[in-house]
C-alpha positions in Angstrom: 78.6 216.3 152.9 75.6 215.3 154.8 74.0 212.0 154.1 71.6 211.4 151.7 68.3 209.4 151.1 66.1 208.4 147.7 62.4 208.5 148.6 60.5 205.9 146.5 56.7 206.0 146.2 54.1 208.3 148.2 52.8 211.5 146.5 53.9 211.8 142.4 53.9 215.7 144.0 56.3 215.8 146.5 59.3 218.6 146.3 62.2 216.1 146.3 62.9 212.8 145.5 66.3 213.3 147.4 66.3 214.5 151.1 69.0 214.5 153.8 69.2 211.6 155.8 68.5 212.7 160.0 70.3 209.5 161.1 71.0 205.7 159.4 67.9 203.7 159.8 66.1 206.1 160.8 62.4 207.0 159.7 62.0 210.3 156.9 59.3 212.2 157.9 58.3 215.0 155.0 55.7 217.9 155.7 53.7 217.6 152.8 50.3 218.9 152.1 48.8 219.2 155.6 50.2 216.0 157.0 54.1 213.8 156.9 54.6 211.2 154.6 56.6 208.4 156.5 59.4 206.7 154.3 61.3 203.3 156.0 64.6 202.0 155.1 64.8 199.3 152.5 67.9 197.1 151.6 68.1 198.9 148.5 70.6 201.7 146.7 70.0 203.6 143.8 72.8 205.3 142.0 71.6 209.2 141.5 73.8 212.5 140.2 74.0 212.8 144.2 76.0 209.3 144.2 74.8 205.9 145.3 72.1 206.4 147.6 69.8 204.3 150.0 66.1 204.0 148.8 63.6 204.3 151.5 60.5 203.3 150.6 56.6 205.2 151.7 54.9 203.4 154.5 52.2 205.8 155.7 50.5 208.9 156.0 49.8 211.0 158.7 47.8 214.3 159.6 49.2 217.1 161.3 46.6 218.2 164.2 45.0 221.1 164.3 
């Protein structure tokens, strides 16, 4: 099973709250509406129906060029 992340804030609208995890620490990046929302690790878990997961938390917002 691949690892797993809990995004916490950003968009109300995005997809998933739950997203595979690229690498441990590592920044999320999400394509979401014409741009990424950034998520960063936070000490944090959250217990889910996936299992106990880390939380990251959303930092920014970027654009996608055109």
């Amino acid at each position: 099973m691949d690892p797993m992340a809990f995004l916490e804030g950003g968009p109300a609208d995005l997809p998933s709250r739950i997203v595979p995890l690229p690498s441990p620490g590592e920044e999320v990046k999400i394509q979401h509406r014409g741009g990424y929302e950034h998520f960063e690790n936070s000490p944090g878990h959250i217990e889910t129906p996936e299992g106990r997961l880390p939380v990251y938390l959303w930092c920014r917002r970027t654009e996608i060029a055109e």
